[in-house]
N, C-alpha and C positions, 0 to 999 in steps of 0.2 A: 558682558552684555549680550543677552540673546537676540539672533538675527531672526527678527519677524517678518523676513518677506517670503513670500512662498519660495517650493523650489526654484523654477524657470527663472524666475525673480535673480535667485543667487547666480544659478550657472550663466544668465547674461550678463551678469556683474564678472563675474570670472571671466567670461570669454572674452568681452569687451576690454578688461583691467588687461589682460594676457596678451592682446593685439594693440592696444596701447601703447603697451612698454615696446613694442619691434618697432610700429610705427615708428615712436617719438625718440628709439635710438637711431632710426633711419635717417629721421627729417626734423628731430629736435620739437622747438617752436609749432613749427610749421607743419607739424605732422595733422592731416587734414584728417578730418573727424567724420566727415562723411564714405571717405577711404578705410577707415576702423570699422564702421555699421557695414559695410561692405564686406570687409574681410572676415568678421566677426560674424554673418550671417543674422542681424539683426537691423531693424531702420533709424534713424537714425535720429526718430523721435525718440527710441529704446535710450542710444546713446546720450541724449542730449536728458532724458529723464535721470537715468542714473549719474549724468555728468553736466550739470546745469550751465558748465562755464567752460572754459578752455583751461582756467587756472585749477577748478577742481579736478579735472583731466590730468592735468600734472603732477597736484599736489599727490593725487590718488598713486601716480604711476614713483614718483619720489620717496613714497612712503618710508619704502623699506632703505633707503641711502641719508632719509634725513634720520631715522631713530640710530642707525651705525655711527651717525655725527655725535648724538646727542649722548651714545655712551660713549664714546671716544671721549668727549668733553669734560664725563661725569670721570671716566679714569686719570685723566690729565689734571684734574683738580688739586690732587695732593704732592704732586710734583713738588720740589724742594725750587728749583729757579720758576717764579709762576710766569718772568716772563719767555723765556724756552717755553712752556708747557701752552700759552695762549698763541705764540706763532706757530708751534708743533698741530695746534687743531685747527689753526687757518690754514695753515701748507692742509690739513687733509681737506678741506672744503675747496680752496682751491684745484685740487686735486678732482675731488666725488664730482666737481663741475666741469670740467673738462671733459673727461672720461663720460658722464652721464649727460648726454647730450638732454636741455629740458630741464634741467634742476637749476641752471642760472635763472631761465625763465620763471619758472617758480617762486623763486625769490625775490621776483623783481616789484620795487613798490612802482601800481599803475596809479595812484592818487584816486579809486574807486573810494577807499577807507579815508578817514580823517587820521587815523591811528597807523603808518607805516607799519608797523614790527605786528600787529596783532591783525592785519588786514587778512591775511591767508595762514593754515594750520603748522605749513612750514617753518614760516621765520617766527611765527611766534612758538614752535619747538625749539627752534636755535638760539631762539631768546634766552628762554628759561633757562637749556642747560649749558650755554656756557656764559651767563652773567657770573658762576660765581668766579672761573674763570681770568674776566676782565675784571672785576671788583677784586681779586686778588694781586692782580696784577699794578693794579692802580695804587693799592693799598702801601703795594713795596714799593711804588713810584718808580718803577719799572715800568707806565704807559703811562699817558699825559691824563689830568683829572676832564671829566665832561665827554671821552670817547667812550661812544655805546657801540654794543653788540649790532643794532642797525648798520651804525657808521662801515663798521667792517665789512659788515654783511655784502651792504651796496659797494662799499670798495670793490669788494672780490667779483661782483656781479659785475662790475664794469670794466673793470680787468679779462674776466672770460669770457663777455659778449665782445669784446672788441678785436679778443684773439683768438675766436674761432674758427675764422676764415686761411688763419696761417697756418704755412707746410707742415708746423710741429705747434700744434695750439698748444698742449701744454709745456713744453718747455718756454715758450715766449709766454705765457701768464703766472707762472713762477716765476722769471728774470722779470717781470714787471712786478709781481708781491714784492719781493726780494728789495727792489726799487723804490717803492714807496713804503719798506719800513724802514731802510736805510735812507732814504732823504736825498736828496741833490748833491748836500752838501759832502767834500769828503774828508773824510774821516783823518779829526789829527790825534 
């Protein structure tokens, strides 16, 4: 698809997407927008034109972490155990959200949409590629019938917002993944 905005158009797209991503690894969520049109050398009318919302400020800055999910998902598909291959892409999500401070936020259904998973371009990219995924998994009755890709999604999202704050955020939202696929119960 060809880009029709003038140049200046593009290069504030670029500059602002490029100071984004430091921001929003700096300060996550919270990386302030009017701090970006600052850094960025543009106002922040610019900013908020090319970036109407804070979620498409994310979505835009997550771009390139959620399409690395969505082929990781597409590879893991033909896996012989599909249920190893649908924890195998959740440990990486859990994972890309730790590390990528902003990409839980992304995810997170605000109750804006009537429709959770298609409210924003990210979860509905995690939708599509790893339903086949979960429907495989289900299929071999290797996951319970009625869990959707949502379901997980917000799991994982409440799992890393809550252990962000900790000395080792990702090792404590892994041992909490870990946690709630194994269950309470233990193991006879």
């Amino acid at each position: 698809m060809p880009d029709n905005r003038r140049a200046d158009a593009r290069r504030n797209y670029a500059r602002i997407l490029a100071v984004a991503e430091e921001e929003v690894a700096a300060h996550g969520f919270g990386a302030s927008l009017e701090q970006i049109a600052r850094t960025a050398g543009v106002g922040s009318a610019t900013v908020r034109r090319h970036f109407p919302t804070r979620r498409a400020l994310l979505e835009a800055v997550s771009q390139s972490r959620i399409e690395a999910l969505c082929v990781r998902a597409h590879d893991l598909t033909g896996k012989d155990d599909s249920r190893n291959a649908l924890l195998e892409w959740l440990s990486d999500v859990v994972s890309y959200c730790v590390t990528a401070r902003g990409l839980a936020a992304a995810l997170t259904y605000d109750g804006a949409e009537t429709d959770p998973v298609h409210e924003n371009s990210c979860s509905a990219a995690l939708e599509e590629a790893a339903g086949p995924l979960l429907r495989r998994a289900v299929q071999d009755g290797a996951v319970t019938a009625g869990v959707t890709v949502t379901d997980l999604i917000t799991l994982i999202v409440g799992i890393v917002l809550a252990t962000e704050h900790y000395p080792d955020p990702a090792t404590q939202a892994h041992r909490l993944f870990r946690l709630s696929v194994t269950g309470l119960s233990p193991q006879n």
